[in-house]
TORPA-4810 file (N, C-alpha, C, O; in nm, 3 decimals):
<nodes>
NODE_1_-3.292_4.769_1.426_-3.277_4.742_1.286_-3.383_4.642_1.242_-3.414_4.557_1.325_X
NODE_2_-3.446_4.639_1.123_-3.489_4.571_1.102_-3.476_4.449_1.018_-3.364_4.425_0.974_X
NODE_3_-3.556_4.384_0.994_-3.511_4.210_0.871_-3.443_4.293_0.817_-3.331_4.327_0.852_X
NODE_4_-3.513_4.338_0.714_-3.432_4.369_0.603_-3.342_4.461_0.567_-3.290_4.467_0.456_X
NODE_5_-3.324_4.530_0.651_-3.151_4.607_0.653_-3.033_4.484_0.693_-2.930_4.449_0.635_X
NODE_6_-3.098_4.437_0.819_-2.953_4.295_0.832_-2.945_4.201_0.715_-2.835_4.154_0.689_X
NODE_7_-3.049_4.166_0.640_-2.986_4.119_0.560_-2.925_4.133_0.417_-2.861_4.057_0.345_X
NODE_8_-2.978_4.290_0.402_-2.878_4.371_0.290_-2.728_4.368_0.378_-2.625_4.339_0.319_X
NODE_9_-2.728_4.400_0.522_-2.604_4.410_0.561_-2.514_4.263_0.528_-2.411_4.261_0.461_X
NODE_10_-2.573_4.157_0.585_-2.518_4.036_0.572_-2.458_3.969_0.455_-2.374_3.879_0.440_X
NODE_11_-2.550_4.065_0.354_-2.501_4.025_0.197_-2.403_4.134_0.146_-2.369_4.110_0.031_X
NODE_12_-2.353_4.234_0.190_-2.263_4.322_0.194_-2.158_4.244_0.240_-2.069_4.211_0.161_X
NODE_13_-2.156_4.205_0.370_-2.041_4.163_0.418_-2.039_4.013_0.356_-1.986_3.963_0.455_X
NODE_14_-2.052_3.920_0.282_-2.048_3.820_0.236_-1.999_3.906_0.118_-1.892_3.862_0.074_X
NODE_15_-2.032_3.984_0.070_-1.940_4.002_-0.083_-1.844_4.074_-0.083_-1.766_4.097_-0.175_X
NODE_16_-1.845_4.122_0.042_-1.714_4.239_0.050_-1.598_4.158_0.162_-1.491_4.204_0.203_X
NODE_17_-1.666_4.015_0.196_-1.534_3.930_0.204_-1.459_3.812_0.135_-1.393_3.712_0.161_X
NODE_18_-1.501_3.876_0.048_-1.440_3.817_-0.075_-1.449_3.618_-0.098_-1.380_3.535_-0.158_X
NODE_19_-1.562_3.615_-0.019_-1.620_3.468_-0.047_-1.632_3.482_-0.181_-1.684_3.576_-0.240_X
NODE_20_-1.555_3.333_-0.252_-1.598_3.278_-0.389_-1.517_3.152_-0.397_-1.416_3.111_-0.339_X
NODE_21_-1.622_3.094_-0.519_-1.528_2.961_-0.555_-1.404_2.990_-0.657_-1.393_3.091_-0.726_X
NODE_22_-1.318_2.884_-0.653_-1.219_2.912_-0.767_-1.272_2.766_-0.861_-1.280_2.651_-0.818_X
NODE_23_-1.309_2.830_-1.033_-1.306_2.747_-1.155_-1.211_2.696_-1.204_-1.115_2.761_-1.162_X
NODE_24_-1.173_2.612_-1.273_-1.071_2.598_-1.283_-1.134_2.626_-1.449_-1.253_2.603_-1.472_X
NODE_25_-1.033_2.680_-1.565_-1.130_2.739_-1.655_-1.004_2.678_-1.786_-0.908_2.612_-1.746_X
NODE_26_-1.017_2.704_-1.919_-0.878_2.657_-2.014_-0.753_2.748_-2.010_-0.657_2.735_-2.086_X
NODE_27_-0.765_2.860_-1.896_-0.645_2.933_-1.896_-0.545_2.882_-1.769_-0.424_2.898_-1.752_X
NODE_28_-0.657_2.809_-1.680_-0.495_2.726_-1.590_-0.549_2.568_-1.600_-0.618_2.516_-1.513_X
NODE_29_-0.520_2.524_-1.682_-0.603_2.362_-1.708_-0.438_2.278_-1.791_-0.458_2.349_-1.890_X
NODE_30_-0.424_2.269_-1.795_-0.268_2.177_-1.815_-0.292_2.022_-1.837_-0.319_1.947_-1.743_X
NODE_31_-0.283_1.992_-1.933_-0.252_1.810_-1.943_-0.084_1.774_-1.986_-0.014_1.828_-2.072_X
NODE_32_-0.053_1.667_-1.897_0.046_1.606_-1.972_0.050_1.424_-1.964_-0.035_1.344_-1.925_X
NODE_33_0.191_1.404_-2.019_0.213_1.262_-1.990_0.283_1.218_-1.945_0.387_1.265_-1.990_X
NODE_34_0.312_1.116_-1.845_0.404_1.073_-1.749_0.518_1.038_-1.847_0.491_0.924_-1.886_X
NODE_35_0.616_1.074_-1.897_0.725_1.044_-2.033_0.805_0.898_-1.958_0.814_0.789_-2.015_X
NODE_36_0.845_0.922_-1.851_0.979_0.870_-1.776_0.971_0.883_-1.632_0.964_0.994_-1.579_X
NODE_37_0.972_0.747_-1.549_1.006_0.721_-1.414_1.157_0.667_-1.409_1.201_0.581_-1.485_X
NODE_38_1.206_0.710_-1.341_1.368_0.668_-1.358_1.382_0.691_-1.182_1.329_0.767_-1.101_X
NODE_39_1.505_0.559_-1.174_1.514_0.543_-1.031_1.433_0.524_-0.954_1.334_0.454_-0.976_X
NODE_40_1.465_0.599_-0.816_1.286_0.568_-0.707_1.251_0.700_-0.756_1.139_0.670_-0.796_X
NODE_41_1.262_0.830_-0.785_1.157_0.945_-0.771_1.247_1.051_-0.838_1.302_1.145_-0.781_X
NODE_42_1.251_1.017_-0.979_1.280_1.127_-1.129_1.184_1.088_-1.210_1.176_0.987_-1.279_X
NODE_43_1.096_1.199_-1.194_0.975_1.188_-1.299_0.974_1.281_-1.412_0.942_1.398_-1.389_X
NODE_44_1.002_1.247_-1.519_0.970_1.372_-1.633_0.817_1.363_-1.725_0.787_1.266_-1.795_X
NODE_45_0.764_1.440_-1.712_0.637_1.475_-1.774_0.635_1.597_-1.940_0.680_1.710_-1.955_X
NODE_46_0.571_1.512_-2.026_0.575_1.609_-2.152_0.414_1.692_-2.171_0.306_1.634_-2.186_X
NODE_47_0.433_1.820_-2.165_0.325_1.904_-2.180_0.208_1.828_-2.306_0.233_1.833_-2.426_X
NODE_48_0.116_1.779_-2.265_0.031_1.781_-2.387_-0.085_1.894_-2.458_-0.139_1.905_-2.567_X
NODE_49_-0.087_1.977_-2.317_-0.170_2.133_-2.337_-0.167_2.205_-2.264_-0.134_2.165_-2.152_X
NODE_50_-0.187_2.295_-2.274_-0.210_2.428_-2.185_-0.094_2.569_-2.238_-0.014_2.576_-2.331_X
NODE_51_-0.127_2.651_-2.148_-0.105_2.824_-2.228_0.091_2.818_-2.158_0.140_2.802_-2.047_X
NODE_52_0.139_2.838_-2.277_0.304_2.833_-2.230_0.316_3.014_-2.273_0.331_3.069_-2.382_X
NODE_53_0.302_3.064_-2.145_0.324_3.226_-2.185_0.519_3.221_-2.172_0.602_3.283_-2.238_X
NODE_54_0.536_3.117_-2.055_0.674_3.132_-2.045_0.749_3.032_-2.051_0.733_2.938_-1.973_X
NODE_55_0.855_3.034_-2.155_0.893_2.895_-2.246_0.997_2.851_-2.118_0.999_2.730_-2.096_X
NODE_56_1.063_2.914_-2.054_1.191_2.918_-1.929_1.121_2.759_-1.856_1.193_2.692_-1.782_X
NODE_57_0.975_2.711_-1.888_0.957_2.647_-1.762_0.953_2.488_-1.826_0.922_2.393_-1.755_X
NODE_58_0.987_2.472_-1.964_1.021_2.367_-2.017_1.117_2.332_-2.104_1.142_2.420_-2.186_X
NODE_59_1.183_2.225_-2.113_1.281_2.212_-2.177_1.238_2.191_-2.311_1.153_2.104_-2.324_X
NODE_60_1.280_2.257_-2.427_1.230_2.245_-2.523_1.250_2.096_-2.631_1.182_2.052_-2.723_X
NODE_61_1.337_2.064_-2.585_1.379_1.887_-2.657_1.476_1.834_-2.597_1.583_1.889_-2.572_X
NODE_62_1.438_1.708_-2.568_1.515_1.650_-2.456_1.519_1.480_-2.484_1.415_1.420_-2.510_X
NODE_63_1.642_1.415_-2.478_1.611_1.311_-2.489_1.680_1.214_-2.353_1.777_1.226_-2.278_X
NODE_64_1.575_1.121_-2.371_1.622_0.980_-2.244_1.678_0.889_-2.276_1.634_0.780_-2.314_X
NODE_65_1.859_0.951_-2.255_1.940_0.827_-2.313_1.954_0.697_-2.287_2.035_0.616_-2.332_X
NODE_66_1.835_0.681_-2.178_1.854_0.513_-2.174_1.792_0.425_-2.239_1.819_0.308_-2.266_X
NODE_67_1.649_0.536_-2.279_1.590_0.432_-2.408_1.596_0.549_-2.546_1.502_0.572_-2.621_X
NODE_68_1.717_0.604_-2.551_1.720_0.694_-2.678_1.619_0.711_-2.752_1.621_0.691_-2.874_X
NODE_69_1.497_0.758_-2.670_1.370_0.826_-2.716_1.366_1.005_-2.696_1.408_1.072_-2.602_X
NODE_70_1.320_1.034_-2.783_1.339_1.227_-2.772_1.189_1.290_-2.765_1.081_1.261_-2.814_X
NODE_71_1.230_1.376_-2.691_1.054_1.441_-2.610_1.074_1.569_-2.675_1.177_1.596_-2.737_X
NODE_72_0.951_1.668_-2.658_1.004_1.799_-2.695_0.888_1.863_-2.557_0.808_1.782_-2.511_X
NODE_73_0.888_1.937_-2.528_0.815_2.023_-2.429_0.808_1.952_-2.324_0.694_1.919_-2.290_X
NODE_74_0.907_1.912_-2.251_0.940_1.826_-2.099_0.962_1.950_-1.985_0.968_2.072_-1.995_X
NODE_75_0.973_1.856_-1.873_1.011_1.916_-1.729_1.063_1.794_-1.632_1.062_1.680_-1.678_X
NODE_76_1.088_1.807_-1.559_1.148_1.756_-1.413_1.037_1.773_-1.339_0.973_1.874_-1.365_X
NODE_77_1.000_1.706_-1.259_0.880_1.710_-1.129_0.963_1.770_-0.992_1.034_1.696_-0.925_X
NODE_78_0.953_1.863_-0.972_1.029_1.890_-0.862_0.975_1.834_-0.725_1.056_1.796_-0.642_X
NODE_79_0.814_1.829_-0.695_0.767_1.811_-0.547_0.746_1.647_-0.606_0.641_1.612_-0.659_X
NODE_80_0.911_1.518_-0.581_0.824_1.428_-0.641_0.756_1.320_-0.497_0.726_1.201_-0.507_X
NODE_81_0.748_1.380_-0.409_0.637_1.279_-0.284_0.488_1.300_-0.305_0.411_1.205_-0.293_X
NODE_82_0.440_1.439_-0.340_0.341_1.471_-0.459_0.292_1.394_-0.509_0.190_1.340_-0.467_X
NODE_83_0.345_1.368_-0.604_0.395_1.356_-0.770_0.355_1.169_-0.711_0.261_1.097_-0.742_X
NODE_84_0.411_1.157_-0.668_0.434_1.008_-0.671_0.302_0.950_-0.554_0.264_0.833_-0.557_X
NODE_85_0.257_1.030_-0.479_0.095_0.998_-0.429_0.052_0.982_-0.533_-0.016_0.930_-0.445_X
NODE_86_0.013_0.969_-0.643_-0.066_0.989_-0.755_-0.094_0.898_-0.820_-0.192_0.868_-0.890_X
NODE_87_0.042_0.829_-0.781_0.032_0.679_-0.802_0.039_0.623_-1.002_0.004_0.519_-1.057_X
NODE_88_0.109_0.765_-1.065_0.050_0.762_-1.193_0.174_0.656_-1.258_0.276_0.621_-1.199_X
NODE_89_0.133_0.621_-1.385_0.277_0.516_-1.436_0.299_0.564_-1.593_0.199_0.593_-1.659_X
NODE_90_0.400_0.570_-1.638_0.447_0.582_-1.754_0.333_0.568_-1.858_0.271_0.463_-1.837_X
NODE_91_0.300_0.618_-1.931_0.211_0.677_-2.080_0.101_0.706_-1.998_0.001_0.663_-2.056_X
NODE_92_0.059_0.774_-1.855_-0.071_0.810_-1.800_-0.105_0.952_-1.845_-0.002_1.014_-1.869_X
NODE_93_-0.181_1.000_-1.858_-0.205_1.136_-1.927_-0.311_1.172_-1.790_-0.385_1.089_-1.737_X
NODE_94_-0.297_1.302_-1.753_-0.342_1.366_-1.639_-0.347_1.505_-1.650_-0.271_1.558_-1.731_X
NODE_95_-0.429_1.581_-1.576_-0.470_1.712_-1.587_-0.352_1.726_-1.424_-0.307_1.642_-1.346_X
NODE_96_-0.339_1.866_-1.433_-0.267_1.924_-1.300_-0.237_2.065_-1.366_-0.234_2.107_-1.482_X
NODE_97_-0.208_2.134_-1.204_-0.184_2.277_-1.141_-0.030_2.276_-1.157_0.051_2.192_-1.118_X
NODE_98_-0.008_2.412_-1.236_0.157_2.383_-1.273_0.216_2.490_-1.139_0.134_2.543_-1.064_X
NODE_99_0.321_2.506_-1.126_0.360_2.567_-1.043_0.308_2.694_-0.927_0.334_2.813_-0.910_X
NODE_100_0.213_2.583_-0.859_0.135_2.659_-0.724_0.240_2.610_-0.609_0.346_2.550_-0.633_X
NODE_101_0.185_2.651_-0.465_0.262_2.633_-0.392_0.318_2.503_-0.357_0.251_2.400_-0.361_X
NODE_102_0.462_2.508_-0.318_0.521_2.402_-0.315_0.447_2.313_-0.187_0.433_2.359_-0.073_X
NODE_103_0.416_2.213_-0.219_0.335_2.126_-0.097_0.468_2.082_0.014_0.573_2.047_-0.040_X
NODE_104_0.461_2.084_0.133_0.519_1.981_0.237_0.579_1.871_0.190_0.494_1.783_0.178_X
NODE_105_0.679_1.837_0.158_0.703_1.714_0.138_0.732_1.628_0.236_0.830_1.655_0.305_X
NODE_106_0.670_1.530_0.259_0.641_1.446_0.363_0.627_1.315_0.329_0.516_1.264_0.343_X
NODE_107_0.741_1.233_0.278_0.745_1.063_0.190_0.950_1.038_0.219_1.050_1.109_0.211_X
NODE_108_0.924_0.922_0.245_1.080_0.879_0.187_1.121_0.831_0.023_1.057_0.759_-0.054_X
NODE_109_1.254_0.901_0.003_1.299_0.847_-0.121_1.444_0.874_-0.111_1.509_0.956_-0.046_X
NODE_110_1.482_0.763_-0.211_1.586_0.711_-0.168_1.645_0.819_-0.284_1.582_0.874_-0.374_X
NODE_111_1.790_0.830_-0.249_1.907_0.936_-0.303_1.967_0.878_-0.462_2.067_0.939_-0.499_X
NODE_112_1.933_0.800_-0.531_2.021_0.728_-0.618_2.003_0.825_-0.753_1.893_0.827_-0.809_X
NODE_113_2.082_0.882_-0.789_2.076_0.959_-0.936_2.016_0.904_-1.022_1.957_0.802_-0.990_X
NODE_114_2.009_0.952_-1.164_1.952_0.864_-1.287_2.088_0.847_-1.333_2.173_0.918_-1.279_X
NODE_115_2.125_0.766_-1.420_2.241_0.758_-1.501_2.249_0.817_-1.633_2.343_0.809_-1.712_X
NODE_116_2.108_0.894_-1.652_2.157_0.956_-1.787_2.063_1.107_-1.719_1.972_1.104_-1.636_X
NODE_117_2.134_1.246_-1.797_2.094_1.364_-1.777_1.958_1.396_-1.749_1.891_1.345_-1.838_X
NODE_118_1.894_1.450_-1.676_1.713_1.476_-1.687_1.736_1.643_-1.747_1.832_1.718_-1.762_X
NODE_119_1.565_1.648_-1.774_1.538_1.787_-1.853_1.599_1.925_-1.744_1.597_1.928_-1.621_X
NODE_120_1.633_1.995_-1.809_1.716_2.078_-1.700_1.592_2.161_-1.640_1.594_2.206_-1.526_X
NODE_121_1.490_2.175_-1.722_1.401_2.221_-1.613_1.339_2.188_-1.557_1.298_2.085_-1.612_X
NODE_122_1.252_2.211_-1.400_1.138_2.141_-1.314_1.047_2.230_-1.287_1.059_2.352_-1.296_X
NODE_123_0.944_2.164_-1.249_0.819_2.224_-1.205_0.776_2.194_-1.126_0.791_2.072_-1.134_X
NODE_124_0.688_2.227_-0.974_0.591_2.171_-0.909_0.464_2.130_-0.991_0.446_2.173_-1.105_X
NODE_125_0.383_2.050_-0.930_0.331_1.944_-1.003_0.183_1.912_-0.909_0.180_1.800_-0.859_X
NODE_126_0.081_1.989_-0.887_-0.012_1.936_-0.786_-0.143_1.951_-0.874_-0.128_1.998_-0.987_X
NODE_127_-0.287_1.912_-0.825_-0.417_1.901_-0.830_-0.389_1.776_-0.946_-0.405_1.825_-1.057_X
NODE_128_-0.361_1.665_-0.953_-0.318_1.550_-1.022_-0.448_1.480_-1.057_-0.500_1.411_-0.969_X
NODE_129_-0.502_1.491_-1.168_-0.601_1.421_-1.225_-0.559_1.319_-1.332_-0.497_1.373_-1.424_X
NODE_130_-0.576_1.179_-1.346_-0.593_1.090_-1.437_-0.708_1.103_-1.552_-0.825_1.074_-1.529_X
NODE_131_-0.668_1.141_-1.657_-0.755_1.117_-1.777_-0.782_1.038_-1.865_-0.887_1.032_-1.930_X
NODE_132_-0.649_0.947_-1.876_-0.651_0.806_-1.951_-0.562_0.739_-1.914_-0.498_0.784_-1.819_X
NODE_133_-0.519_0.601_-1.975_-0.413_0.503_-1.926_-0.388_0.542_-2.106_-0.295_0.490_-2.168_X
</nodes>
């Protein structure tokens, strides 16, 4: 064979194995804001953008009766050892990956409920970017 058949071949098999990067582009790009830390690890986050094809994955108005403040487009953090690497704190606004695979959870946290209701729905919560304080 010669050069240049192996390396038409080589570039065949580089595209026909499906090598590529993943963009991250405005159709999976998500911002929100840390709303509420409650206890050691109940985090609720309010959508500030991204494409809601399916409304099931947020609670549409919700309020935190301990400081009787009312949210509208909330969730529950479901992976919160995640969530809480992130190190983020109440009014942080952050970009993240909404419900990809559930990560390992691998952190201690302690069992203590909240004393007032959380948003009935949750989400996994990963690729955690800080955009402002």
């Amino acid at each position: 064979m010669n050069r240049r058949s192996c390396l038409v071949a080589l570039l065949f098999i580089l595209v026909g194995s499906g090598f590529h990067c993943k963009k991250v582009t405005a159709d999976n790009a998500w911002t929100g804001k840390l709303v509420v830390f409650a206890s050691c690890a109940d985090y609720v986050v309010q959508l500030q953008s991204g494409p809601i094809a399916d409304s099931s994955i947020l609670t549409k108005s919700w309020t935190d009766s301990a400081t009787d403040s009312s949210y509208t487009n909330v969730f529950r953090v479901s992976d919160v050892c995640t969530f809480a690497a992130a190190e983020l704190k109440v009014g942080d606004v952050f970009t993240f990956t909404l419900n990809g695979p559930t990560p390992v959870q691998t952190c201690l946290i302690c069992d203590i409920v909240p004393s007032f209701p959380m948003p009935a729905t949750s989400n996994v919560v990963t690729n955690i970017r800080l955009v402002k304080k």
